[in-house]
MARBA-3410 file (N, C-alpha, C, O; in Angstrom, 1 decimal):
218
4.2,-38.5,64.6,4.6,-37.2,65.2,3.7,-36.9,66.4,2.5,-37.1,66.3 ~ 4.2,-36.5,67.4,3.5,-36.1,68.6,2.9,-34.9,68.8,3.5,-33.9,68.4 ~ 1.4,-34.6,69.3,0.8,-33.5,69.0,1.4,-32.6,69.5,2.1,-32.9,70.4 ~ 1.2,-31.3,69.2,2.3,-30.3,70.1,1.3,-29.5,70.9,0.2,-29.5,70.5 ~ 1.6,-28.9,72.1,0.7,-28.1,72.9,0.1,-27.0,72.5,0.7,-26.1,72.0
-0.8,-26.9,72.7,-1.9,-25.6,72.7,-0.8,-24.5,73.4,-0.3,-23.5,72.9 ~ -0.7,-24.9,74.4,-0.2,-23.3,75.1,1.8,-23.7,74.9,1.9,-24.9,74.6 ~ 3.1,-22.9,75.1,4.2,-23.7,74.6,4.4,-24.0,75.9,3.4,-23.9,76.6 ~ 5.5,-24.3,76.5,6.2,-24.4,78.7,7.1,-23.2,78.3,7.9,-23.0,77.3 ~ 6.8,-22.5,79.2,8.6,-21.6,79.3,9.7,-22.0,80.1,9.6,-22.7,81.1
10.6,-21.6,79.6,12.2,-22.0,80.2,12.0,-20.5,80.7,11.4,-19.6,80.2 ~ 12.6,-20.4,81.6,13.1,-19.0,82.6,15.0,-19.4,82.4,15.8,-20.4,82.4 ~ 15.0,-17.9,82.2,16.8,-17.6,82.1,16.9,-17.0,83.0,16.1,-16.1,83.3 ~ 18.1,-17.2,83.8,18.2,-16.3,84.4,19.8,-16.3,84.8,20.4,-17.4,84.6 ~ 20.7,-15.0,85.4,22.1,-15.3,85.9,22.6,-15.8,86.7,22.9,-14.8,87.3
23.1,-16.7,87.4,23.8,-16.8,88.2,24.4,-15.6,89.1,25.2,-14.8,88.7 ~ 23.6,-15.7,90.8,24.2,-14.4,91.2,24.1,-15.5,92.7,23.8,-16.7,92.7 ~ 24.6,-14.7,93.7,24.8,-15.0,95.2,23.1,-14.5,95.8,22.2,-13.8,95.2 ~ 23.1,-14.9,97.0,22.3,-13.5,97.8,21.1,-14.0,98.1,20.6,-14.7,97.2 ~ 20.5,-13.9,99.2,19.1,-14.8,99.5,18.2,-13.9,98.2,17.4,-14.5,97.5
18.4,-12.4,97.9,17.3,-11.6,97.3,17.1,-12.2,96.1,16.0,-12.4,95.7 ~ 18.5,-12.7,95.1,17.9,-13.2,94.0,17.5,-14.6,94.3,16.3,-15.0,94.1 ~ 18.2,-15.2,94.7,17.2,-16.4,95.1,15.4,-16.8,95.2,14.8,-17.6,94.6 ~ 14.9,-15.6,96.5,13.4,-15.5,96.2,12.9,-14.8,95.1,11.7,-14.8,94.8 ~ 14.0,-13.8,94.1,13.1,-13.6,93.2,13.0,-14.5,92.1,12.1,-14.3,91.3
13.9,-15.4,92.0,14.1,-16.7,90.9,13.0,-17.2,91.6,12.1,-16.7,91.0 ~ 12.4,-18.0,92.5,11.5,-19.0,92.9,10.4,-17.7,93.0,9.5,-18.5,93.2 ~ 9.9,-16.8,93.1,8.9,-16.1,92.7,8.6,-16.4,91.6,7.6,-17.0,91.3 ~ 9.5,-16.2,90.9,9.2,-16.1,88.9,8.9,-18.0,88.8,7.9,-18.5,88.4 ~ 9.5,-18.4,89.1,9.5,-19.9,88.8,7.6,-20.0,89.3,6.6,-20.2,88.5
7.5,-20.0,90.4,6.0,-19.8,90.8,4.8,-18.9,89.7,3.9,-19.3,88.9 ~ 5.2,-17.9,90.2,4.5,-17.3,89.3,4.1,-17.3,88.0,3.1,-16.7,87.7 ~ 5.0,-18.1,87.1,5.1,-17.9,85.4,4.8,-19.8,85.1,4.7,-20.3,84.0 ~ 4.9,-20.5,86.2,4.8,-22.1,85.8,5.9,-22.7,84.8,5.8,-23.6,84.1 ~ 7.0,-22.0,85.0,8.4,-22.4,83.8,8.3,-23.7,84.5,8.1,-23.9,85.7
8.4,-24.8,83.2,8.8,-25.8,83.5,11.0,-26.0,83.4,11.4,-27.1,83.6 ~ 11.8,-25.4,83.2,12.7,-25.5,83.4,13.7,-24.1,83.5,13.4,-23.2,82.7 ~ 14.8,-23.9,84.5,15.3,-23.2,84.7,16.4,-22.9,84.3,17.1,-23.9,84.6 ~ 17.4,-22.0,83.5,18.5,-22.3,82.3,19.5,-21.7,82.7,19.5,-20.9,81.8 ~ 20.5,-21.3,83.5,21.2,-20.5,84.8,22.7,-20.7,83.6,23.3,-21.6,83.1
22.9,-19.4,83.5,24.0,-19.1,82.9,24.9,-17.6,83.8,24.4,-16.7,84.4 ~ 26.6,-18.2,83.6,26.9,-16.9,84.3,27.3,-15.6,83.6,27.5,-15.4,82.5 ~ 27.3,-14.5,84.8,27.8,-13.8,84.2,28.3,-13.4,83.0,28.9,-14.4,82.5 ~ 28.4,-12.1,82.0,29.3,-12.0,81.4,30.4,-12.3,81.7,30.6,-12.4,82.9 ~ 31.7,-12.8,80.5,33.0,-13.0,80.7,33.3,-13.9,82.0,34.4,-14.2,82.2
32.5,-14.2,82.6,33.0,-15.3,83.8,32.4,-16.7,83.5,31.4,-17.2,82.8 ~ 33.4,-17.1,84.2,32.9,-18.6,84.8,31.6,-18.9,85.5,31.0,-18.0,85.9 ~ 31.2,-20.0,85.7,30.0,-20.6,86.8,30.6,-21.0,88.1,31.4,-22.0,88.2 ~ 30.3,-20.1,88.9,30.3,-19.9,90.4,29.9,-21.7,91.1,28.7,-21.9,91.2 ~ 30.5,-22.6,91.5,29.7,-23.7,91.7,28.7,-23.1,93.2,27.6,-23.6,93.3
29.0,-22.3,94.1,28.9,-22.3,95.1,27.5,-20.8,95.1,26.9,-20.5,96.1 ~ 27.5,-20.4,93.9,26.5,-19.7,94.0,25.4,-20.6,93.2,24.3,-20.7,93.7 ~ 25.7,-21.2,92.3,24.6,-22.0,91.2,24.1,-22.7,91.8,22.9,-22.9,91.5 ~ 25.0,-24.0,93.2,24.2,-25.0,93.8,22.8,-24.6,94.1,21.9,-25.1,93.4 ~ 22.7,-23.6,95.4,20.8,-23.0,95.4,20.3,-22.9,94.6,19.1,-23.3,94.4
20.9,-22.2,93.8,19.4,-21.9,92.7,19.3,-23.4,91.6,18.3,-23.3,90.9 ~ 20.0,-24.5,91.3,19.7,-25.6,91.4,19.0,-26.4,92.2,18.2,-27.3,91.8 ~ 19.1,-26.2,93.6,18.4,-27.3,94.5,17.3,-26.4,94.4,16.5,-27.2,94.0 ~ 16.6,-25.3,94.5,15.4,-24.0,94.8,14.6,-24.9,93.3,13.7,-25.6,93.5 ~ 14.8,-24.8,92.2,14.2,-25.4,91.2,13.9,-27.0,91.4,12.9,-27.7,91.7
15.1,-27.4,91.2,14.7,-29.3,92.1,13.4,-29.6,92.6,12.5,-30.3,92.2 ~ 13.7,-28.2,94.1,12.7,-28.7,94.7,11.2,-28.2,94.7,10.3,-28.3,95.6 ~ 11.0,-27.3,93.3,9.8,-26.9,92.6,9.5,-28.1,91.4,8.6,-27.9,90.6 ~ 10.3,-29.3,91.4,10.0,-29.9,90.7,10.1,-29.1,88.8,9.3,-29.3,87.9 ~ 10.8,-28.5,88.8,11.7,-28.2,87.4,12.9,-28.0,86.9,13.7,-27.2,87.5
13.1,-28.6,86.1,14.4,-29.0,85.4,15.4,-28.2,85.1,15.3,-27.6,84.1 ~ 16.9,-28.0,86.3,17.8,-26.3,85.8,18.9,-27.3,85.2,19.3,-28.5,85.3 ~ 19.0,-25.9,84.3,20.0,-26.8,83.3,21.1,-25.4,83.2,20.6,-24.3,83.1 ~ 22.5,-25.6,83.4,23.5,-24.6,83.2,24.1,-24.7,81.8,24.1,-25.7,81.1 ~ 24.5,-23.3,81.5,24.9,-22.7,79.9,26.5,-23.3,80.1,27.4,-23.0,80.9
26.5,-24.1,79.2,27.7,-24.5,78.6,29.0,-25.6,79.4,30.0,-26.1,78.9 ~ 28.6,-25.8,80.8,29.5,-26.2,81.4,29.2,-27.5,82.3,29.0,-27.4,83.5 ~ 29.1,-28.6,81.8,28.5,-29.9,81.7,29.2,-30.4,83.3,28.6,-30.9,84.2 ~ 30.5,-30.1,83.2,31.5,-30.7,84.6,30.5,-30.3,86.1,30.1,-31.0,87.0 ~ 30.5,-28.9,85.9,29.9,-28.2,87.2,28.0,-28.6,86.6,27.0,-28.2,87.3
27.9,-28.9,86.1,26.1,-30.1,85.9,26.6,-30.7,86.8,26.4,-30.5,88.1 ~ 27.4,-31.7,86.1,27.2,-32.5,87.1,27.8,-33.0,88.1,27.4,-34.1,88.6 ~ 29.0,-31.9,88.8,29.2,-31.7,90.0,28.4,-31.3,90.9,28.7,-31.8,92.0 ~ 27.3,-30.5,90.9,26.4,-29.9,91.5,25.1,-30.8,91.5,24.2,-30.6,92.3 ~ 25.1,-31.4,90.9,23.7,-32.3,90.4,22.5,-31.1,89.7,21.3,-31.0,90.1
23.1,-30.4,88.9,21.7,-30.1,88.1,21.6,-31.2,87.3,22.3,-32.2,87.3 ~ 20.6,-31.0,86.5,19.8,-31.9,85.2,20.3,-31.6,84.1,19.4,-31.1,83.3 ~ 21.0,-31.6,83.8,22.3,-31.0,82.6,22.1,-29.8,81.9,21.6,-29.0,82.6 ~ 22.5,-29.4,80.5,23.1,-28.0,80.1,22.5,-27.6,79.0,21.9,-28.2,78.1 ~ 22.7,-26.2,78.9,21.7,-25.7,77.3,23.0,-25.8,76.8,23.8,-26.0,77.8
23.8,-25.8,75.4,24.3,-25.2,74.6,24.4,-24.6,73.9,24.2,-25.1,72.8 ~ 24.8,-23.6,74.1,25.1,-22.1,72.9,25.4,-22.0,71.7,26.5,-21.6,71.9 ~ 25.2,-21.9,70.6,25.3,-22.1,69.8,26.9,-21.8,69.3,27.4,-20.7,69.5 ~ 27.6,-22.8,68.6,29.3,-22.2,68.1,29.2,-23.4,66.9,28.5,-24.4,66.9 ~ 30.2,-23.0,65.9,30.5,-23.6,65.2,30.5,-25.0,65.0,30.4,-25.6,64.0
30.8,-25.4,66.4,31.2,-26.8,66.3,30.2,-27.7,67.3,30.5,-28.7,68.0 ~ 28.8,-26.8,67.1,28.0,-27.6,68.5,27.3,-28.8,68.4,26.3,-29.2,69.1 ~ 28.1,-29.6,67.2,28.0,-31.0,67.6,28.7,-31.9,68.1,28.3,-33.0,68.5 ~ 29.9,-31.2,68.2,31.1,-31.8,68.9,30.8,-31.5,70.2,30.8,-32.4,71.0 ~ 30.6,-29.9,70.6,30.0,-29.5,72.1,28.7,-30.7,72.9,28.5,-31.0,74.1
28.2,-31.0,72.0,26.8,-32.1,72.1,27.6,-33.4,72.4,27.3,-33.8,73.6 ~ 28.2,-34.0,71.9,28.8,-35.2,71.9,29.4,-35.1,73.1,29.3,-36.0,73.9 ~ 30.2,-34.0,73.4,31.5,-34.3,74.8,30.3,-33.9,75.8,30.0,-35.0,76.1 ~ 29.6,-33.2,76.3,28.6,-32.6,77.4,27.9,-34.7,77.5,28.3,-35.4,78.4 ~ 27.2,-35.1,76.5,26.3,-36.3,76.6,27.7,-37.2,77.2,27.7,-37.8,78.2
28.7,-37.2,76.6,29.8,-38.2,77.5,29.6,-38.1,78.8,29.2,-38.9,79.6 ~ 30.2,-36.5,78.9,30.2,-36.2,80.1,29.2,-36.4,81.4,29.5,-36.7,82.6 ~ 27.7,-36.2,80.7,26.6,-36.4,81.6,25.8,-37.5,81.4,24.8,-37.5,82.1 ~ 26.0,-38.7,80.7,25.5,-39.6,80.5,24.2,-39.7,79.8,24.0,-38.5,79.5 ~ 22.9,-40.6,79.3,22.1,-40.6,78.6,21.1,-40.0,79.5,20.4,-39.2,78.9
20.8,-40.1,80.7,19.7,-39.6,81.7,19.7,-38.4,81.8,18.8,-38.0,82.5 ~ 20.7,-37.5,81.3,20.6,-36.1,81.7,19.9,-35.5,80.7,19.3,-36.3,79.9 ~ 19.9,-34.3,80.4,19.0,-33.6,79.4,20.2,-32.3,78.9,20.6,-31.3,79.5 ~ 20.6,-32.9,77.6,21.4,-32.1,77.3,20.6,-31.5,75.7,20.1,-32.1,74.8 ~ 20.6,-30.1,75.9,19.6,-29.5,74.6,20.8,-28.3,74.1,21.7,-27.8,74.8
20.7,-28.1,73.1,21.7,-26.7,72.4,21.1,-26.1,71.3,20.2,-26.7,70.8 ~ 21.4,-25.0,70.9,21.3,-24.2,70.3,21.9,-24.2,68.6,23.1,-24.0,68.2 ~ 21.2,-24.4,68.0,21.4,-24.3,66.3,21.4,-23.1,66.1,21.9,-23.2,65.0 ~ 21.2,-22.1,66.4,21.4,-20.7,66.1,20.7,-20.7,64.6,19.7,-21.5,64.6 ~ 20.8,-20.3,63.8,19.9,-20.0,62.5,20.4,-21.3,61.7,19.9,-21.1,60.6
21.0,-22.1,61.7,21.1,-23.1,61.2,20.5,-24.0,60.9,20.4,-24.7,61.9 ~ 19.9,-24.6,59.9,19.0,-25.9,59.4,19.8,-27.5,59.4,19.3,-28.6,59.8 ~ 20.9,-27.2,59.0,22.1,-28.4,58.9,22.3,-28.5,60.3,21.6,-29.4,60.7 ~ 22.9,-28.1,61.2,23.3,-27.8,62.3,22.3,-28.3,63.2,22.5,-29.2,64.1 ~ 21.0,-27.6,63.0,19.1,-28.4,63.8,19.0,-29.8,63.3,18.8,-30.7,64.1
19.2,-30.2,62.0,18.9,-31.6,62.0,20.0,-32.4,62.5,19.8,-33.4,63.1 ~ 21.8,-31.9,62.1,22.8,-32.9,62.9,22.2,-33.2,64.2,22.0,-34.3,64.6 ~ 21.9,-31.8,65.0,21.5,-32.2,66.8,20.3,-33.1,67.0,20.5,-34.1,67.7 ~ 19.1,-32.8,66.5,18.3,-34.2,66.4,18.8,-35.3,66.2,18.5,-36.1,67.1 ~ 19.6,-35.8,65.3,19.8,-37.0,64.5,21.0,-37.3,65.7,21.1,-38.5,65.9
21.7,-36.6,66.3,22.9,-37.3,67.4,22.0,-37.8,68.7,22.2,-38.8,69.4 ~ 20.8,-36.9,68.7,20.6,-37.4,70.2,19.7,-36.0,71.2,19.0,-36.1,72.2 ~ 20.1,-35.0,70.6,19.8,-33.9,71.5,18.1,-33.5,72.5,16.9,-33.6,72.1 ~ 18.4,-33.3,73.4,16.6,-33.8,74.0,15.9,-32.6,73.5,14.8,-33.0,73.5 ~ 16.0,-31.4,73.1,15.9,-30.4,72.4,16.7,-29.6,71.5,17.9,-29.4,71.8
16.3,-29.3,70.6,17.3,-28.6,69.8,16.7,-26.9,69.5,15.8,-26.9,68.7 ~ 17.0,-26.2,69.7,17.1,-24.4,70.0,17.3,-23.3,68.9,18.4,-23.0,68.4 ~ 16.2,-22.7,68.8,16.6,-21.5,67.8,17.1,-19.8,68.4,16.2,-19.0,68.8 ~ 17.9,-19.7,68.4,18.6,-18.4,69.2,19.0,-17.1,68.8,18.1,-16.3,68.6 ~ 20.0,-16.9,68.7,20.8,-15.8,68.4,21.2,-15.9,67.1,21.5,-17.1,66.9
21.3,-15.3,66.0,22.3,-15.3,64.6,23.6,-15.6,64.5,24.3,-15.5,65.5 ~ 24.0,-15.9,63.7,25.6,-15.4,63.5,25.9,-13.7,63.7,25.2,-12.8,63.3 ~ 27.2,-13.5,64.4,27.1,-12.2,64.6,26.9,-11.2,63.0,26.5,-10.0,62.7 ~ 27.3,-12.5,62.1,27.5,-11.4,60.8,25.7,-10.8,60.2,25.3,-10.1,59.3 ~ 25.1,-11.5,61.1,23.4,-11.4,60.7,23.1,-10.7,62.0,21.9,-10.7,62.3
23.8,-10.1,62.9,23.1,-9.6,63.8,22.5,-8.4,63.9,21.7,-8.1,64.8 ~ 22.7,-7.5,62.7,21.7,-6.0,62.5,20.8,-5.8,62.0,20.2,-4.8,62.0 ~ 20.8,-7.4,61.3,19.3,-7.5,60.6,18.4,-7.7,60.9,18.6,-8.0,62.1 ~ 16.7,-7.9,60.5,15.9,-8.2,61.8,15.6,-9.7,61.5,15.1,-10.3,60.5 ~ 15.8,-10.1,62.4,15.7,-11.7,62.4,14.6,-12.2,63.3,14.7,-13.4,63.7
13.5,-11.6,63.7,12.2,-12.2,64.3,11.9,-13.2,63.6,12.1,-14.4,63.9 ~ 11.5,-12.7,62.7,10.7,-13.6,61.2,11.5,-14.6,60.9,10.9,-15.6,61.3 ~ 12.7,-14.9,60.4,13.4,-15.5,60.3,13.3,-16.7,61.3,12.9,-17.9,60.9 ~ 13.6,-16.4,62.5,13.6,-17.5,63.9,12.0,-18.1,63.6,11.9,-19.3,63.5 ~ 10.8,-17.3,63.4,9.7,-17.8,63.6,9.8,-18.4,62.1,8.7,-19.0,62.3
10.0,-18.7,61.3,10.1,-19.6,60.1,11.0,-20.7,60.5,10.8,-21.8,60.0 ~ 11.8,-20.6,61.1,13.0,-21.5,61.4,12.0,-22.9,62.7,12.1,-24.1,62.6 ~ 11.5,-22.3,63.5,10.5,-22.9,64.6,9.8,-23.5,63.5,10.3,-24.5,63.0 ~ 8.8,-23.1,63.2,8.0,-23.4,62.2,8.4,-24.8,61.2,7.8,-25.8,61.5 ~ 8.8,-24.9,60.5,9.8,-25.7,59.8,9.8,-26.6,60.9,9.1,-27.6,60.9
10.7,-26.3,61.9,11.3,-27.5,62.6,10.1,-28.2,63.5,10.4,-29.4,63.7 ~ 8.7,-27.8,64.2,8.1,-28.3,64.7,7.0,-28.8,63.5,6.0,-29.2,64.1 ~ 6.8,-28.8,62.2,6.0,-29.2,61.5,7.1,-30.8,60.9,6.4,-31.4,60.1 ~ 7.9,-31.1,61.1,8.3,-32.1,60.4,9.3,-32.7,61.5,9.7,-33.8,61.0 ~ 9.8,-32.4,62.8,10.4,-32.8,63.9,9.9,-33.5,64.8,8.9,-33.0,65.3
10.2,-34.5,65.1,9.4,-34.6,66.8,10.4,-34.4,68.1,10.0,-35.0,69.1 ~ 11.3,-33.8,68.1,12.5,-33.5,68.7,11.5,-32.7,69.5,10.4,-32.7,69.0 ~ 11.5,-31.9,70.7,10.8,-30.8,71.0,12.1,-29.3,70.2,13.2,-29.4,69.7 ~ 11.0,-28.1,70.3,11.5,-26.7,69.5,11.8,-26.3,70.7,11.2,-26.8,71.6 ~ 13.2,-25.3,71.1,12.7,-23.9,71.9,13.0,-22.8,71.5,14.3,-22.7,71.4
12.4,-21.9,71.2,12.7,-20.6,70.7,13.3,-19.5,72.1,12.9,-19.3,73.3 ~ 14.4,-19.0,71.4,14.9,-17.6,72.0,14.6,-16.5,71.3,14.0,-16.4,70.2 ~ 15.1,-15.8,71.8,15.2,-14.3,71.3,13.7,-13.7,71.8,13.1,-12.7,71.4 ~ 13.3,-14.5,72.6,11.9,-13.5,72.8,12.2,-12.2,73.9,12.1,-12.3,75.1 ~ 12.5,-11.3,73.4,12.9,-10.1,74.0,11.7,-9.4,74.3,11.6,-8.7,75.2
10.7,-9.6,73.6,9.3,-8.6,74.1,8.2,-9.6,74.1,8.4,-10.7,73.6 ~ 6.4,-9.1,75.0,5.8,-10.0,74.4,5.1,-10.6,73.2,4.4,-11.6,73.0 ~ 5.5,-9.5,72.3,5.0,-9.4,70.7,6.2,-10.7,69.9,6.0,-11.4,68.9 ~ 7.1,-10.7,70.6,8.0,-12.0,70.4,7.5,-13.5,70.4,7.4,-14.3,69.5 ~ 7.1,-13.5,71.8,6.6,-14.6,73.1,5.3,-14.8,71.4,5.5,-15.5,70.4
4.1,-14.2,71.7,3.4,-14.6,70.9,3.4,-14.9,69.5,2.4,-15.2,68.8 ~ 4.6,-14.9,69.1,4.9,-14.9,67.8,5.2,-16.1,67.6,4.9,-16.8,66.6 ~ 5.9,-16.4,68.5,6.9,-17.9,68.8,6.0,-18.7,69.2,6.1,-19.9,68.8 ~ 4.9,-18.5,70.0,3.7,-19.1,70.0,2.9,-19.2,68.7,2.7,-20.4,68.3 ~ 2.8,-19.0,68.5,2.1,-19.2,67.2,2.6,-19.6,65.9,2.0,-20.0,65.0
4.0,-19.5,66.0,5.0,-20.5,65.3,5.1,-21.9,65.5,5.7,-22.5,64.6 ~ 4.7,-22.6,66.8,4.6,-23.7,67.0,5.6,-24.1,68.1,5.4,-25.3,68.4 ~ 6.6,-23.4,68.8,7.5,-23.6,69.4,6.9,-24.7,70.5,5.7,-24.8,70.8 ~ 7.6,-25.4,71.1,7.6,-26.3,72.1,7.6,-25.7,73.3,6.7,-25.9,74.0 ~ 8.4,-25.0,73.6,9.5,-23.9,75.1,9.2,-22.8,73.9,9.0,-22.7,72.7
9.4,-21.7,75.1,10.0,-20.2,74.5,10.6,-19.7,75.9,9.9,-19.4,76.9 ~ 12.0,-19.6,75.9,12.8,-19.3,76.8,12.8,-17.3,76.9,13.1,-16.4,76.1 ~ 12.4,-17.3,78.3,12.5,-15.7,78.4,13.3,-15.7,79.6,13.4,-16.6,80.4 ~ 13.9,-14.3,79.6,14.6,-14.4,80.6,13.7,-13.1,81.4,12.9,-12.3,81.0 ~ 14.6,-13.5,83.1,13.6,-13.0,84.5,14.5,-11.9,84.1,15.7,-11.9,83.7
13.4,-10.5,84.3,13.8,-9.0,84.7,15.2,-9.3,85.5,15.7,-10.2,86.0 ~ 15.5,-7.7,85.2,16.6,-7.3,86.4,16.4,-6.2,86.8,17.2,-5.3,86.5 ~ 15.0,-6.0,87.9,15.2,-4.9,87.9,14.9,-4.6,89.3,13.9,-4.7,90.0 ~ 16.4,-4.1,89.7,16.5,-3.7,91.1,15.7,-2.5,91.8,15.5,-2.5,93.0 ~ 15.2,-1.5,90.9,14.5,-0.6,91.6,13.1,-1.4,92.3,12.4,-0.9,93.2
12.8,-2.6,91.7,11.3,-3.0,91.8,9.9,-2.9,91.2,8.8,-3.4,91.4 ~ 10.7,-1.6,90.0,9.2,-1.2,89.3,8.2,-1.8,88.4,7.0,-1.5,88.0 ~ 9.3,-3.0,88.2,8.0,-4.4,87.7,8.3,-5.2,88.7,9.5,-5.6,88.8 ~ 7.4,-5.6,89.4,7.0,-6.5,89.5,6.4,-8.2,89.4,5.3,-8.4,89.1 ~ 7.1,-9.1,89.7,7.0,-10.6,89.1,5.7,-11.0,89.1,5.5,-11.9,88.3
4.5,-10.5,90.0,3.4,-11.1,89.3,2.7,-10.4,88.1,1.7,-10.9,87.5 ~ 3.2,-9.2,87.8,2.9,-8.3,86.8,3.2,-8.8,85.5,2.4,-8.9,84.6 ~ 4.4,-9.2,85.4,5.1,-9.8,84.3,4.7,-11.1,84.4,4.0,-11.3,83.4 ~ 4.8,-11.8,84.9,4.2,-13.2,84.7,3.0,-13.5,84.1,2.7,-14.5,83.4 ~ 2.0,-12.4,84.5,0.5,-12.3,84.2,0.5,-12.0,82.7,-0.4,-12.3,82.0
1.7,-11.2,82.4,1.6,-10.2,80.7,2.2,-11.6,80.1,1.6,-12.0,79.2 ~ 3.3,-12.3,80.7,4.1,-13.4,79.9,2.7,-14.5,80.1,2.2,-14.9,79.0 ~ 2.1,-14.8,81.0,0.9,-15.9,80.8,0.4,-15.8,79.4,0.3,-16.7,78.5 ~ 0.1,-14.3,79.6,-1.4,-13.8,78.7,-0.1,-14.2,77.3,-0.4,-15.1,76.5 ~ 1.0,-13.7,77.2,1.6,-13.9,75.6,1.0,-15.4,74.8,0.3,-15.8,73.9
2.0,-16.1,76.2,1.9,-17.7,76.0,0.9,-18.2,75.3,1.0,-18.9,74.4 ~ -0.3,-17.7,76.0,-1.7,-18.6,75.5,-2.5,-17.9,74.5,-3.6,-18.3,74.2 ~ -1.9,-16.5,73.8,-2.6,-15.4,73.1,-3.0,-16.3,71.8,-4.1,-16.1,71.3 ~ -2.3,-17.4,71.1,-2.2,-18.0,69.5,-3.7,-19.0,70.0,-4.7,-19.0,69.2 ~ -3.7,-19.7,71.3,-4.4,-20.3,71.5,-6.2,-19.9,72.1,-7.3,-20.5,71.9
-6.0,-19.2,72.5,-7.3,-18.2,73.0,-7.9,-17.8,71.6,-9.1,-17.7,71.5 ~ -6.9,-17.5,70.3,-6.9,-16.5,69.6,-8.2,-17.8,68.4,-9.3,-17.5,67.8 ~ -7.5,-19.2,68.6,-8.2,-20.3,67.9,-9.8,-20.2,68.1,-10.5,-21.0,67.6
END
């Protein structure tokens, strides 16, 4: 088994939008927080824009980190990103299987097991370059599921060598949780906040300090 890191990498989430503004604030954050890969999903209810996604694909490229688009393997690899997260659904080994057709062995196709243990080991055992702890089933969604995901991480980096990435870090009491669970990645996603009142080196500095808190803490 491969040693796992002291501090985890972050994935930066962020939406697909137009506009030089989000643009420099995506390569701000990318700068600022050291995400080794960028996870560009669109809009609610829409499609992926090829013509807004291309920049902020080549803007990461050429920071040397890896953007990978939510669910839509064709426009990967139309655009030349580095292939796709997938979402978690019922059937996301079959999703796994058509996306790796589609992008070949060189790309980096990772997805989401959502709370599932059966579903995390099928995706290891097919192939997956990461496999993802996320969201619940909606029928578990009012319950609290921190703990849960951080047992589910846990589990999977103590007996995996797949790399982990944890979601759901919604705060930094998350971020550090998930750190200290063992996660590989902990995907957070970039503010949206147009007034300006945070700040990207502000948050990056609080997201730094989460990151390395399990390890400082040794």
């Amino acid at each position: 088994m491969t040693k796992k890191p002291a501090v985890p990498g972050l994935c930066l989430l962020a939406e697909i939008r137009q506009g030089a503004e989000w643009l420099r604030r995506i390569g701000e954050a990318l700068d600022a927080t050291g995400a080794v890969t960028l996870v560009l999903g669109a809009p609610q209810d829409t499609t992926i824009d090829q013509a807004a996604a291309r920049p902020l694909v080549e803007l990461a490229q050429q920071k040397k980190v890896a953007a990978l688009l939510v669910d839509d393997a064709v426009t990967a690899r139309a655009i030349g990103a580095d292939g796709v997260h997938l979402s978690w659904r019922p059937e996301i080994d079959e999703a796994y299987v058509a996306a790796r057709k589609t992008l070949g062995a060189e790309a980096i196709v990772g997805a989401d097991a959502g709370f599932s243990r059966h579903d995390a080991m099928a995706l290891g055992e097919a192939g997956a370059d990461y496999v993802a702890f996320g969201e619940p089933p909606a029928a578990e969604a009012e319950t609290d599921t921190a703990e849960e995901r951080a047992e589910l991480v846990t589990w999977w980096a103590e007996i995996f060598v797949v790399p982990v990435v944890a979601f759901g870090a919604n705060r930094l009491d998350d971020v550090a949780q998930l750190a200290r669970a063992g996660a590989d990645f902990i995907a957070v996603r970039l503010p949206d906040d147009a007034t300006g009142a945070t700040t990207i080196p502000a948050w990056a500095a609080d997201l730094r300090a989460a990151l390395r808190a399990p390890a400082d803490a040794a």
